[in-house]
CHARMM-style PDB file with segment names, atoms N, HN, CA, C and O in Angstrom:
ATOM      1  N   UNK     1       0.861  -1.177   0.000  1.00  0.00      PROA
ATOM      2  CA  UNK     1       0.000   0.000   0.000  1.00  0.00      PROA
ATOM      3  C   UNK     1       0.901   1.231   0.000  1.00  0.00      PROA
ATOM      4  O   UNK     1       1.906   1.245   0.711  1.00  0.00      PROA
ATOM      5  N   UNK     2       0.579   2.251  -0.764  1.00  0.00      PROA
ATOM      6  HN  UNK     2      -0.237   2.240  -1.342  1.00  0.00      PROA
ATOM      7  CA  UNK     2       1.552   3.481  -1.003  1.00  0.00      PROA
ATOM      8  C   UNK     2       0.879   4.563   0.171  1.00  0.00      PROA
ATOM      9  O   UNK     2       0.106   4.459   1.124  1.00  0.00      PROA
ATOM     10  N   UNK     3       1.532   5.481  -0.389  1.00  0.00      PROA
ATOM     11  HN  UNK     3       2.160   5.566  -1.163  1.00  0.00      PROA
ATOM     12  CA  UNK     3       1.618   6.689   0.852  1.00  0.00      PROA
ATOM     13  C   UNK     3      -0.371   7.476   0.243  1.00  0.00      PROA
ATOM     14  O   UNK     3      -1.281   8.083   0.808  1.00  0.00      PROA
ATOM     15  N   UNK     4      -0.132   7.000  -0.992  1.00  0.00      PROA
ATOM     16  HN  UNK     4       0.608   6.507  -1.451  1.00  0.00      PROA
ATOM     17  CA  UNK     4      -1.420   7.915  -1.595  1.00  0.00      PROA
ATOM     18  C   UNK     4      -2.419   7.317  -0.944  1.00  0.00      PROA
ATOM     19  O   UNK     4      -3.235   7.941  -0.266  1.00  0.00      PROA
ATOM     20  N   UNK     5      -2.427   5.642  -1.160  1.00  0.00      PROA
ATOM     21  HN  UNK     5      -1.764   5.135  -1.711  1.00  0.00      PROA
ATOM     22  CA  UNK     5      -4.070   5.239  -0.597  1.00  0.00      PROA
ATOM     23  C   UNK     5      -4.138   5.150   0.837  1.00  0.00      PROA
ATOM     24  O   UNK     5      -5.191   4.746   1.331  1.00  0.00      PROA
ATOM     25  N   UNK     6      -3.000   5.524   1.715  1.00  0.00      PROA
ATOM     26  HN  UNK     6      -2.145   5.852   1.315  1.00  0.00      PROA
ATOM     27  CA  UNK     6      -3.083   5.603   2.855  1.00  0.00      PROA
ATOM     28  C   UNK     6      -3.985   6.879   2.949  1.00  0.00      PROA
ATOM     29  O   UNK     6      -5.144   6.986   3.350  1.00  0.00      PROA
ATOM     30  N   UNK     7      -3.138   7.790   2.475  1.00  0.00      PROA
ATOM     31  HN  UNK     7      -2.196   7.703   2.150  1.00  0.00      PROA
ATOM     32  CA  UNK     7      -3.893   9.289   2.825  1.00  0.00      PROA
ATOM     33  C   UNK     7      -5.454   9.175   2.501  1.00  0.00      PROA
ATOM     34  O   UNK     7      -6.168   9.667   3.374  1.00  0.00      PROA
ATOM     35  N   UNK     8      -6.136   8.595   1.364  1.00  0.00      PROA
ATOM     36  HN  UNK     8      -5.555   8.195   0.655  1.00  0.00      PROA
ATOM     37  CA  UNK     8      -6.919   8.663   0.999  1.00  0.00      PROA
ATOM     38  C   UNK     8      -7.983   7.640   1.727  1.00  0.00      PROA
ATOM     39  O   UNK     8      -9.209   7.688   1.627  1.00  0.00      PROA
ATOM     40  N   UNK     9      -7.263   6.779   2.425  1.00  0.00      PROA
ATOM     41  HN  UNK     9      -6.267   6.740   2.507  1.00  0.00      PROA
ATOM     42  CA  UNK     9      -8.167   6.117   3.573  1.00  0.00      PROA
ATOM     43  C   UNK     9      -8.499   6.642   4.666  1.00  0.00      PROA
ATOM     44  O   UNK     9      -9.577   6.558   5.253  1.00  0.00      PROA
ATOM     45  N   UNK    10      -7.172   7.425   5.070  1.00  0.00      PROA
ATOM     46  HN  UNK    10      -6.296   7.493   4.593  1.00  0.00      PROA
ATOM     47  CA  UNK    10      -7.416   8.225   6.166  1.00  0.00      PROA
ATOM     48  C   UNK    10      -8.352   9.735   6.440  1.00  0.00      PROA
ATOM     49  O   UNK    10      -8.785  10.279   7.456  1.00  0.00      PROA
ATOM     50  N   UNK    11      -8.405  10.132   4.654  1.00  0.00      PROA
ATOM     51  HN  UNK    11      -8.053   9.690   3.829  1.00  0.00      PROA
ATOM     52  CA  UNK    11      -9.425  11.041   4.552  1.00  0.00      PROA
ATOM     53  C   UNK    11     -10.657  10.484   5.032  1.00  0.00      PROA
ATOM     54  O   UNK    11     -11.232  10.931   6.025  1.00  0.00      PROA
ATOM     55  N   UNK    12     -11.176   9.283   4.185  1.00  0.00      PROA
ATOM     56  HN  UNK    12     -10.709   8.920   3.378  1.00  0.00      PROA
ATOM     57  CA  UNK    12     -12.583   8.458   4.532  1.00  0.00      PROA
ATOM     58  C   UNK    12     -12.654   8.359   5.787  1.00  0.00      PROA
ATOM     59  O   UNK    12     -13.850   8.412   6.078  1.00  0.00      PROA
ATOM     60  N   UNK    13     -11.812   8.204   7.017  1.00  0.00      PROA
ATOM     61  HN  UNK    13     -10.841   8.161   6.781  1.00  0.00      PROA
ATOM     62  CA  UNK    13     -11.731   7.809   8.106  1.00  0.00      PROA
ATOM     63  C   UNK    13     -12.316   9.055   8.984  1.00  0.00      PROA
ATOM     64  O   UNK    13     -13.243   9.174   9.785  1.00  0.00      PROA
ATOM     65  N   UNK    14     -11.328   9.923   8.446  1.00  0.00      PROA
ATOM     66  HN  UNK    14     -10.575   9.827   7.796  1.00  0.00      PROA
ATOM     67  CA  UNK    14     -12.073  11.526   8.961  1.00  0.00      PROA
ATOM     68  C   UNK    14     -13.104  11.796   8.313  1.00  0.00      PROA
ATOM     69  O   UNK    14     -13.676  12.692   8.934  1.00  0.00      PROA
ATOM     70  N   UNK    15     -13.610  11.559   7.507  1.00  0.00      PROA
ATOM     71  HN  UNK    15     -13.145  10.831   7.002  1.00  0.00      PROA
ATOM     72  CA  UNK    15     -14.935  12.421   7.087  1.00  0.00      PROA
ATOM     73  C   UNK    15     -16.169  11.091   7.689  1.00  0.00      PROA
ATOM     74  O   UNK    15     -17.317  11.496   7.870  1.00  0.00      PROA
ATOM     75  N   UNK    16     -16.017  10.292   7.836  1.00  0.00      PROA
ATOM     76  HN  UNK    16     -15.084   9.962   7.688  1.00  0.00      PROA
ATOM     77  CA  UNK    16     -16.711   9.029   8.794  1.00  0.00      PROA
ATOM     78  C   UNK    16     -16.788   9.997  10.222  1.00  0.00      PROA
ATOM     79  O   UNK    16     -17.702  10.682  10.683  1.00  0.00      PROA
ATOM     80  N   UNK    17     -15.835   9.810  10.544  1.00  0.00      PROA
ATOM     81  HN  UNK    17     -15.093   9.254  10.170  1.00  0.00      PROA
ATOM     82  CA  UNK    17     -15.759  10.340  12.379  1.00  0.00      PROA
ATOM     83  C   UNK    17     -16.129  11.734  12.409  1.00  0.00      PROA
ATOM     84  O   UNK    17     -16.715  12.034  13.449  1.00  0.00      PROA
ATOM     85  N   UNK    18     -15.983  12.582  11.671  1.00  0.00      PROA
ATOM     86  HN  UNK    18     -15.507  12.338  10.826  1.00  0.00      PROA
ATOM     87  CA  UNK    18     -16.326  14.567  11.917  1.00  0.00      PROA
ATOM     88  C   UNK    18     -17.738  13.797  11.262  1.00  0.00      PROA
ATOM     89  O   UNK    18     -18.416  13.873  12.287  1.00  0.00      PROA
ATOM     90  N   UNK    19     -18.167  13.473  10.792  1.00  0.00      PROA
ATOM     91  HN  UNK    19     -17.617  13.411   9.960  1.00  0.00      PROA
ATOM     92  CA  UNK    19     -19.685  13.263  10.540  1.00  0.00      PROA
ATOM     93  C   UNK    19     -20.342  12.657  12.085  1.00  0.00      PROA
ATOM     94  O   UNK    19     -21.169  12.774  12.989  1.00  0.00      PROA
ATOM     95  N   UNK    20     -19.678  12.237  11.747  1.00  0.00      PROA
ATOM     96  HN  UNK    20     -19.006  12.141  11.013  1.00  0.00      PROA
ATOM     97  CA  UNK    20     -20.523  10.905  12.981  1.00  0.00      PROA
ATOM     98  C   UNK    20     -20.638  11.834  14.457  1.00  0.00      PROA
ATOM     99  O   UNK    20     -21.610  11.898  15.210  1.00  0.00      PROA
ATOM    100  N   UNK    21     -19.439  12.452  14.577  1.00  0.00      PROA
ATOM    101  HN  UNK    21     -18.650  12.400  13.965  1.00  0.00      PROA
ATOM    102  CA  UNK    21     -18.955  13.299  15.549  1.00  0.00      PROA
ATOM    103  C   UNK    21     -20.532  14.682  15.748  1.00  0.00      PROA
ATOM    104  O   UNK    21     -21.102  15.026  16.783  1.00  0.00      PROA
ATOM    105  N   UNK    22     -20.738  15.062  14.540  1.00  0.00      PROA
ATOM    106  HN  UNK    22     -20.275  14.783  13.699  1.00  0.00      PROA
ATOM    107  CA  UNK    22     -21.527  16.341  14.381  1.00  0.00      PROA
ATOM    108  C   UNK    22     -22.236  15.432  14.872  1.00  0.00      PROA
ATOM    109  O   UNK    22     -22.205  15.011  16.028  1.00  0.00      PROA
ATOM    110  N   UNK    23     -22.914  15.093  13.991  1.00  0.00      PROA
ATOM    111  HN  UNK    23     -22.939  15.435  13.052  1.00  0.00      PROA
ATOM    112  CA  UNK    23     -24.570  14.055  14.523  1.00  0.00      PROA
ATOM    113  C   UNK    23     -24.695  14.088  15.851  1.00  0.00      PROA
ATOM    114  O   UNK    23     -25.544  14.713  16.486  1.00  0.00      PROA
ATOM    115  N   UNK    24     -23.335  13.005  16.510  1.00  0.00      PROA
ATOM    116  HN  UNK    24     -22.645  12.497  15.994  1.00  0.00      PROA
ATOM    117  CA  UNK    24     -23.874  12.933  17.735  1.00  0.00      PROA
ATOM    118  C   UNK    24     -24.058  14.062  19.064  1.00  0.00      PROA
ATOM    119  O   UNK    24     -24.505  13.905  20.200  1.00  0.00      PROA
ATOM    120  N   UNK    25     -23.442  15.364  18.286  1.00  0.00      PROA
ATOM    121  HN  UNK    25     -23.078  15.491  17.364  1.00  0.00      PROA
ATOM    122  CA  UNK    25     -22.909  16.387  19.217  1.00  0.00      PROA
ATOM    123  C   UNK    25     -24.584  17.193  18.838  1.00  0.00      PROA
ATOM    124  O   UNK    25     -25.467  17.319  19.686  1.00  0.00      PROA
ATOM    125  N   UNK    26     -24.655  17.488  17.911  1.00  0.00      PROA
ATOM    126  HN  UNK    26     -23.938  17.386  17.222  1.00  0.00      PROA
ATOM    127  CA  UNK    26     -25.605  17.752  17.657  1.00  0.00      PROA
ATOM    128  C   UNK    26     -27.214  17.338  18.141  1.00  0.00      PROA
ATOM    129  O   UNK    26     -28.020  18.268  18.128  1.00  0.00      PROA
ATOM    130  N   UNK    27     -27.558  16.393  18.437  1.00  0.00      PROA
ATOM    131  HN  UNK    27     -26.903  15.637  18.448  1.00  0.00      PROA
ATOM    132  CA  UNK    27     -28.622  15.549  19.018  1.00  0.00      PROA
ATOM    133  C   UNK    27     -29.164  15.552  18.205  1.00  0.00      PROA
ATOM    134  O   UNK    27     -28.867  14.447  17.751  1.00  0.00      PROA
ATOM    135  N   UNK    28     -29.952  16.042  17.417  1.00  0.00      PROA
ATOM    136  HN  UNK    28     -30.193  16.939  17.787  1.00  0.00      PROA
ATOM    137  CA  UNK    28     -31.128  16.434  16.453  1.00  0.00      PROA
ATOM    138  C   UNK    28     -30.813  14.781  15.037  1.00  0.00      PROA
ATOM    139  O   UNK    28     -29.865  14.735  14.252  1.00  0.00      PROA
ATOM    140  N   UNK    29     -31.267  14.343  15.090  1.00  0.00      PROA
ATOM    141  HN  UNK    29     -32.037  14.380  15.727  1.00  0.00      PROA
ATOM    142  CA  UNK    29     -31.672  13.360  13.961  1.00  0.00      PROA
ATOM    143  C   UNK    29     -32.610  13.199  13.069  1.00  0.00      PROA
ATOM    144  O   UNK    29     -32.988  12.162  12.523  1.00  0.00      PROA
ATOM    145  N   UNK    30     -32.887  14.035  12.975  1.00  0.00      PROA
ATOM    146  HN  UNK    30     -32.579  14.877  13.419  1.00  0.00      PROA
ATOM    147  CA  UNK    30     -34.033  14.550  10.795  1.00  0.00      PROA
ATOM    148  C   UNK    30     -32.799  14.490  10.081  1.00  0.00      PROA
ATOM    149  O   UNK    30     -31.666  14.971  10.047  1.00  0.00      PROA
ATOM    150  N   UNK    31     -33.420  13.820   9.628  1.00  0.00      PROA
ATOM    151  HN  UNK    31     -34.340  13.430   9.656  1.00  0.00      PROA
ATOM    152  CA  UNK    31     -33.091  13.550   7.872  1.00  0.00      PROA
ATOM    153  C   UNK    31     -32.635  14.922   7.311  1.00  0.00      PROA
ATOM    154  O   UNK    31     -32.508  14.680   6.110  1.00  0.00      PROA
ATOM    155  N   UNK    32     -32.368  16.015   7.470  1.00  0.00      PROA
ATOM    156  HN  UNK    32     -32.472  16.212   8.445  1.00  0.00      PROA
ATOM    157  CA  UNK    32     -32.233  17.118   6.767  1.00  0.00      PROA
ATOM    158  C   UNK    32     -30.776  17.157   7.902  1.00  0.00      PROA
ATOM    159  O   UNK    32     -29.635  16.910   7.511  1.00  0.00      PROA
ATOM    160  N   UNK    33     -30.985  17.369   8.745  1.00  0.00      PROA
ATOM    161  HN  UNK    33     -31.911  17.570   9.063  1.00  0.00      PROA
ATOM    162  CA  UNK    33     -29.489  17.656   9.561  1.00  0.00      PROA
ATOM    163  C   UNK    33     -28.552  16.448   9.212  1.00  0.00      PROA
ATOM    164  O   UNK    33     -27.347  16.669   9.088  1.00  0.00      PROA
ATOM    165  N   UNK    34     -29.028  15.230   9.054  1.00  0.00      PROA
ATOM    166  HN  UNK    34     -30.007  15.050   9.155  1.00  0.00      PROA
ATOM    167  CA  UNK    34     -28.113  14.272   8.358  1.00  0.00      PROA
ATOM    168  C   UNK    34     -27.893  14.593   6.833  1.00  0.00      PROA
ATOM    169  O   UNK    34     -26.821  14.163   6.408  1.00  0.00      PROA
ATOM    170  N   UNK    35     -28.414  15.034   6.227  1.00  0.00      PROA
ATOM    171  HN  UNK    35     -29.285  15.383   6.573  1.00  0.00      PROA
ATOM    172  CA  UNK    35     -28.218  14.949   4.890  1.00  0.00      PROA
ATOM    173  C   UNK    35     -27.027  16.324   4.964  1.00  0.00      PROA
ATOM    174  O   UNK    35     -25.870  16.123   4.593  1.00  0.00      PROA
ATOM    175  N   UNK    36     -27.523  17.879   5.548  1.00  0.00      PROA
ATOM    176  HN  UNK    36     -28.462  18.042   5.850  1.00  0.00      PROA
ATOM    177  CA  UNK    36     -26.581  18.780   5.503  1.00  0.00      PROA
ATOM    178  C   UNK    36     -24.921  18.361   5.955  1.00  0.00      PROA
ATOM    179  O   UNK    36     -23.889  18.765   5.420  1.00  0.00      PROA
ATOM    180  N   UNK    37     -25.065  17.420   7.118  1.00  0.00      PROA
ATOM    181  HN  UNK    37     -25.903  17.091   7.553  1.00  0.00      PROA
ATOM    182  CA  UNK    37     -23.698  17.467   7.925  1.00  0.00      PROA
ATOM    183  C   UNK    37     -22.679  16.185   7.289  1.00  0.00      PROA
ATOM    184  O   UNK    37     -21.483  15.905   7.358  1.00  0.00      PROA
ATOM    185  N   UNK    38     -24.159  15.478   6.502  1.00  0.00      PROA
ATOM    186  HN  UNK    38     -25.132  15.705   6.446  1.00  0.00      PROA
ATOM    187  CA  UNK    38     -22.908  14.487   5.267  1.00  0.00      PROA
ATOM    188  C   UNK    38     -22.391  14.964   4.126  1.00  0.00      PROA
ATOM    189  O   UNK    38     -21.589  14.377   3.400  1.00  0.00      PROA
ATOM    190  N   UNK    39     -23.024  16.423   3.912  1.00  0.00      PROA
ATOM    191  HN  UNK    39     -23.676  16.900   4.502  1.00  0.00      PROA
ATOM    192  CA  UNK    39     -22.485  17.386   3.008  1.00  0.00      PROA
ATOM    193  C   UNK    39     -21.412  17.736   3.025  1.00  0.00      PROA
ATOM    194  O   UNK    39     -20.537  17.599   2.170  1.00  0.00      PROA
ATOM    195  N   UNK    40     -21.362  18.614   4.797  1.00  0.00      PROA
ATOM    196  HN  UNK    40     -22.073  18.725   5.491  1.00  0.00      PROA
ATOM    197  CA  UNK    40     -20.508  18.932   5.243  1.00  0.00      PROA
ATOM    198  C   UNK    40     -19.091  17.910   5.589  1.00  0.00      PROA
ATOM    199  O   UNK    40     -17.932  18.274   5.391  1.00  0.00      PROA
ATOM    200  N   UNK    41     -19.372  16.994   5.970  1.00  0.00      PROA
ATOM    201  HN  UNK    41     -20.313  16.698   6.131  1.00  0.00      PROA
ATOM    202  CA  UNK    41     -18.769  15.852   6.181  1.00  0.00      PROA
ATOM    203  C   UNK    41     -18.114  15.781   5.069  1.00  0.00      PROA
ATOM    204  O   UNK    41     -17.099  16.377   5.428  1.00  0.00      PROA
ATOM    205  N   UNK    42     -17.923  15.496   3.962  1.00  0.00      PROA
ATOM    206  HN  UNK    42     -18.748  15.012   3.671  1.00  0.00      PROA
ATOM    207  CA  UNK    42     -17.596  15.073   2.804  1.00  0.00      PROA
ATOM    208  C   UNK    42     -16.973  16.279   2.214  1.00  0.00      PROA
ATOM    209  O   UNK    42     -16.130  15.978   1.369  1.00  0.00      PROA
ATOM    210  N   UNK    43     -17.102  17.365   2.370  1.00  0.00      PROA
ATOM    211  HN  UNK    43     -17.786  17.609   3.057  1.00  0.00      PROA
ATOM    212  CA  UNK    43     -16.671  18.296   1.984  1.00  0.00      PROA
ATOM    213  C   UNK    43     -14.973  18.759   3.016  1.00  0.00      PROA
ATOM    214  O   UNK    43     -13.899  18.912   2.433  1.00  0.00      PROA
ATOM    215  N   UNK    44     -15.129  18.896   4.493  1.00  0.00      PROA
ATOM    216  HN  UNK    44     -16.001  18.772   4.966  1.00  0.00      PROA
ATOM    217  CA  UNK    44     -14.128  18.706   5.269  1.00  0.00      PROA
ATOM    218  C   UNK    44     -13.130  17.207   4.961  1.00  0.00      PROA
ATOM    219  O   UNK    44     -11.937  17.260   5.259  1.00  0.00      PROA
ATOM    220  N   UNK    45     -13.690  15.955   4.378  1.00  0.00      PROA
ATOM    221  HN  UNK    45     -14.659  15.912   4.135  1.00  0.00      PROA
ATOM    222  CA  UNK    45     -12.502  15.239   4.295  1.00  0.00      PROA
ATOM    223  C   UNK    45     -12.211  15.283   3.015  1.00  0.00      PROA
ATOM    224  O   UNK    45     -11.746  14.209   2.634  1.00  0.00      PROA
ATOM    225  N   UNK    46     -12.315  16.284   1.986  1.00  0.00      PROA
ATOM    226  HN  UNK    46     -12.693  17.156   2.295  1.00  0.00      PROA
ATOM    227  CA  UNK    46     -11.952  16.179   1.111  1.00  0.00      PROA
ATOM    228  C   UNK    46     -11.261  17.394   0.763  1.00  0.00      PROA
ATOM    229  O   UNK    46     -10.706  17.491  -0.332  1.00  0.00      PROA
ATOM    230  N   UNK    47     -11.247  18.641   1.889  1.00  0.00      PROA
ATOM    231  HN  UNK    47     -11.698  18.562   2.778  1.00  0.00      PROA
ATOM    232  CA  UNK    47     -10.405  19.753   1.983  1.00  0.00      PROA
ATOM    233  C   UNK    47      -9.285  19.240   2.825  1.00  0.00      PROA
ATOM    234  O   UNK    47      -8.193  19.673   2.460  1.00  0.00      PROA
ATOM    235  N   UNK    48      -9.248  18.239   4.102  1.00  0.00      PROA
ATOM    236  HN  UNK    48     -10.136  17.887   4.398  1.00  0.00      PROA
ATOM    237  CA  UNK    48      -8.558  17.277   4.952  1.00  0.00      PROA
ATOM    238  C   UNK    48      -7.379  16.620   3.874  1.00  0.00      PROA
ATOM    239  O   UNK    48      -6.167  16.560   4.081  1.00  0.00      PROA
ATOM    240  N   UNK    49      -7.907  16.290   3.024  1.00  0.00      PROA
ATOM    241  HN  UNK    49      -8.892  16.339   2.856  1.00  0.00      PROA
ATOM    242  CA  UNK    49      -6.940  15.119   2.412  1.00  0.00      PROA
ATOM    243  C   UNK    49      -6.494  16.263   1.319  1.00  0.00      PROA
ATOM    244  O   UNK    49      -5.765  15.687   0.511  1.00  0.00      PROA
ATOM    245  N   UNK    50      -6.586  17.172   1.085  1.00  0.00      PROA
ATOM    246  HN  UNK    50      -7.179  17.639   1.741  1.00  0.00      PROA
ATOM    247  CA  UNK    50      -6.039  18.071  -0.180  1.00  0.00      PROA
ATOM    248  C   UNK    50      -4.684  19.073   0.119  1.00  0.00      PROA
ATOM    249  O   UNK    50      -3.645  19.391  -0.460  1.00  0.00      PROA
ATOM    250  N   UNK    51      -5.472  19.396   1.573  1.00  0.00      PROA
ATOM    251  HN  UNK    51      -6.316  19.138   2.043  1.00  0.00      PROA
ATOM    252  CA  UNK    51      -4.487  20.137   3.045  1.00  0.00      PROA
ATOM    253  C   UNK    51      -3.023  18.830   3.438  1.00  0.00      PROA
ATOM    254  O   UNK    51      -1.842  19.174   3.435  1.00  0.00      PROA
ATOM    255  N   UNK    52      -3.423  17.601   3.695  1.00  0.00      PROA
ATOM    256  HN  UNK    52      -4.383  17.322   3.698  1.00  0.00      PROA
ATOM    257  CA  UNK    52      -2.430  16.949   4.389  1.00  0.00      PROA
ATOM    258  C   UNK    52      -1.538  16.252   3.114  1.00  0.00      PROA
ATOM    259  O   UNK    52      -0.680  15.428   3.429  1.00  0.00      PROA
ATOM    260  N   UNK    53      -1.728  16.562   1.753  1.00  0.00      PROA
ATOM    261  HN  UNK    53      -2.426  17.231   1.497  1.00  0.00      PROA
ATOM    262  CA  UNK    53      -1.161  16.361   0.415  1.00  0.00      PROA
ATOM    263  C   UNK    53      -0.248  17.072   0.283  1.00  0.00      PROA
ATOM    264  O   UNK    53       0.936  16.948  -0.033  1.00  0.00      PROA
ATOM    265  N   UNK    54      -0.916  17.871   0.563  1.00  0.00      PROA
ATOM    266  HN  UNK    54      -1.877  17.971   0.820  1.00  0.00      PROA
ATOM    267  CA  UNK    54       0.118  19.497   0.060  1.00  0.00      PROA
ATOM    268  C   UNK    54       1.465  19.226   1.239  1.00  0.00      PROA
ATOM    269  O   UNK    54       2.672  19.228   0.994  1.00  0.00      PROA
ATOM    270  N   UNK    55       1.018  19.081   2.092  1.00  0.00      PROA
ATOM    271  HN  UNK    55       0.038  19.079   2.291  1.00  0.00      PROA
ATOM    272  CA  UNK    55       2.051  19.187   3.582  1.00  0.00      PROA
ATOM    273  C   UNK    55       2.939  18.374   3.006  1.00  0.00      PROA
ATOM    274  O   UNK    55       4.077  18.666   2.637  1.00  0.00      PROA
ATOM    275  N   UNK    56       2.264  17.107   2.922  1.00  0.00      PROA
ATOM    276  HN  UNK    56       1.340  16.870   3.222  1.00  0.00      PROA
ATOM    277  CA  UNK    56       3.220  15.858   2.677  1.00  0.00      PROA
ATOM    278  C   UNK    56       4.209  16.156   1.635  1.00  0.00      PROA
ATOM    279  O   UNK    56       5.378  15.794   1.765  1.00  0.00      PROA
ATOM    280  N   UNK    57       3.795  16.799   0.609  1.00  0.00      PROA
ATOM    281  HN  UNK    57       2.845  17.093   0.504  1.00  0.00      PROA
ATOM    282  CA  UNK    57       4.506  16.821  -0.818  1.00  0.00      PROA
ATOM    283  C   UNK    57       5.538  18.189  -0.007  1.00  0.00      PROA
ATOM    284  O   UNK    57       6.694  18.254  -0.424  1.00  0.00      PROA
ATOM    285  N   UNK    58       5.313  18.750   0.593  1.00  0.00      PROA
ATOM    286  HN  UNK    58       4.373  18.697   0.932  1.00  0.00      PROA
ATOM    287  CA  UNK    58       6.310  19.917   0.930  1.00  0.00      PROA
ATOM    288  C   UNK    58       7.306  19.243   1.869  1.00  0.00      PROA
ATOM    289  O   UNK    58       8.516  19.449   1.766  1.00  0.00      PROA
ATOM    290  N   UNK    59       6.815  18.497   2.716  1.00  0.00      PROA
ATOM    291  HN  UNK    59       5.833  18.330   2.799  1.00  0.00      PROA
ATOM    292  CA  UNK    59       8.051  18.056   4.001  1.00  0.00      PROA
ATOM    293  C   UNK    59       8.968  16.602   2.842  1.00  0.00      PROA
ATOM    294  O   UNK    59       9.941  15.925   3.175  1.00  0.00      PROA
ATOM    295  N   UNK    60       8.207  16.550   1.532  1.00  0.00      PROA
ATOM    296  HN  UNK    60       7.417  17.099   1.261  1.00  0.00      PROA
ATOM    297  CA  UNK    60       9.114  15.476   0.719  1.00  0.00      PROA
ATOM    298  C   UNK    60       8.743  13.812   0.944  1.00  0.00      PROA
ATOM    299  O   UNK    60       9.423  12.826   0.661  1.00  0.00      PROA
ATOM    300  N   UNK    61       7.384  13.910   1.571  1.00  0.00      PROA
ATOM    301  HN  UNK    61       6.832  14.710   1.801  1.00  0.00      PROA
ATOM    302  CA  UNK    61       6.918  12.231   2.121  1.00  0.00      PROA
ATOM    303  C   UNK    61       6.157  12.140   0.831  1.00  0.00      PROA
ATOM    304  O   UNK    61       5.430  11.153   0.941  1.00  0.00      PROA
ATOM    305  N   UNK    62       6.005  12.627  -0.182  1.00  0.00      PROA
ATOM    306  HN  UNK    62       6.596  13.429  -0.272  1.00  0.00      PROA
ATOM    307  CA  UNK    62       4.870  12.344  -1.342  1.00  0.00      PROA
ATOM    308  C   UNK    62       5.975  13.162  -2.515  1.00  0.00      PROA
ATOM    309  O   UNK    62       6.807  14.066  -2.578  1.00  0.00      PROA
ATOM    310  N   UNK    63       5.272  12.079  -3.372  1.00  0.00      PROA
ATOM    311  HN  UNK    63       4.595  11.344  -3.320  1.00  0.00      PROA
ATOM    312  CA  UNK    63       6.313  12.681  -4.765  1.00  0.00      PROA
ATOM    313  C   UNK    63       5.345  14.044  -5.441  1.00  0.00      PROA
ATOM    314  O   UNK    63       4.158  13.975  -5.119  1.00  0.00      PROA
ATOM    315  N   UNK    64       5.672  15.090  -6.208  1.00  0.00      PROA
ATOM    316  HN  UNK    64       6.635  15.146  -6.470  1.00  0.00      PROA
ATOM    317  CA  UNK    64       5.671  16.127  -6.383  1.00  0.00      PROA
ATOM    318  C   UNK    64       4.298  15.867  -7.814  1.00  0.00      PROA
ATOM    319  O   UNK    64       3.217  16.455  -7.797  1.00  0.00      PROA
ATOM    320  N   UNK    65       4.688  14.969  -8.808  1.00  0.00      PROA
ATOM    321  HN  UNK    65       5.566  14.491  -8.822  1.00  0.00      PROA
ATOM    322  CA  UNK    65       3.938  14.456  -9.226  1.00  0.00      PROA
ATOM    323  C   UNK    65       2.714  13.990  -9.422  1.00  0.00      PROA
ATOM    324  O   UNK    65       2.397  13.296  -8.456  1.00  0.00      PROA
ATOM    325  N   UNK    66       1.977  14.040 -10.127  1.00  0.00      PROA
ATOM    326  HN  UNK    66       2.235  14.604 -10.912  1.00  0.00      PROA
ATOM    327  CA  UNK    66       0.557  12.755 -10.163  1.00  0.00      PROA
ATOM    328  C   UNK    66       0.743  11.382 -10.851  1.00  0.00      PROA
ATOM    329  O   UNK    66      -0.021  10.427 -10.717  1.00  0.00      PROA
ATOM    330  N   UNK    67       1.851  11.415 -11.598  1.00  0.00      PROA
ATOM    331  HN  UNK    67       2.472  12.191 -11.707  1.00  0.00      PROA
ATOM    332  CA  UNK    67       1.877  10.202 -12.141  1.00  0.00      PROA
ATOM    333  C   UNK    67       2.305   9.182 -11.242  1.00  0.00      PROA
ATOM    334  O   UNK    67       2.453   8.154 -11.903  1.00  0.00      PROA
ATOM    335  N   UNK    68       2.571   8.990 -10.047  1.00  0.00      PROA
ATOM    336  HN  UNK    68       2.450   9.824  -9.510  1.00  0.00      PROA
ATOM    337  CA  UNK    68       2.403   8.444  -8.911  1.00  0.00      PROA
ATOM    338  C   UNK    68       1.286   7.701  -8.432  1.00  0.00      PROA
ATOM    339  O   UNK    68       1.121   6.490  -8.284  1.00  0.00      PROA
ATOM    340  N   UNK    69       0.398   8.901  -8.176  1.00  0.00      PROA
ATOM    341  HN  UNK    69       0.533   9.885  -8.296  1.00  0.00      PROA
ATOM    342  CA  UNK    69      -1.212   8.005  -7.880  1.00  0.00      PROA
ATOM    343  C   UNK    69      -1.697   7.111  -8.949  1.00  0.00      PROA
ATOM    344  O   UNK    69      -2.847   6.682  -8.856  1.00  0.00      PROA
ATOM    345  N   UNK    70      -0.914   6.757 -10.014  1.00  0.00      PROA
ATOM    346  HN  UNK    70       0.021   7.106 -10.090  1.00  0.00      PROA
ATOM    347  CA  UNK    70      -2.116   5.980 -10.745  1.00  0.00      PROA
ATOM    348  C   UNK    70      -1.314   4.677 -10.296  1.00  0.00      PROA
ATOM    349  O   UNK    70      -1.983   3.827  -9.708  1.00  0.00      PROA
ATOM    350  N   UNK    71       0.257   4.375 -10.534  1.00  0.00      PROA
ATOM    351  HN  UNK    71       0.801   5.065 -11.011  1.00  0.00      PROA
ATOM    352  CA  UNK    71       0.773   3.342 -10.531  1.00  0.00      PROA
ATOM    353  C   UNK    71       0.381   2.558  -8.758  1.00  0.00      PROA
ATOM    354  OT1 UNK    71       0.811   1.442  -8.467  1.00  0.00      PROA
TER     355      UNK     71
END
């Protein structure tokens, strides 16, 4: 397993838990506060994993590249 699908698991992992996290902090369970905060949800692990890319590729733990992620 490479450094990419790690990150990219670990995004799913966070946008699972800051979801799950709102919900339960939140109390409220309608269907509309779930639907907004899986919005939200999905949107934070996918600014999460774009943020901890960039880092990575700067401190030199990720190649600079995309032709990386495919292989």
């Amino acid at each position: 397993m490479n450094a990419i699908t790690r990150l990219k698991l670990s995004s799913i992992l966070f946008t699972v838990l800051w979801t799950g996290g709102m919900l339960w902090w939140s109390g409220a369970y309608q269907s509309a506060n779930f639907i907004i905060l899986s919005v939200c949800g999905a949107l934070a692990g996918y600014l999460w994993y774009r943020a901890m890319r960039w880092q990575f590729q700067l401190m030199g733990m990720l190649p600079r590249n995309d032709s990386a992620e495919t292989r």
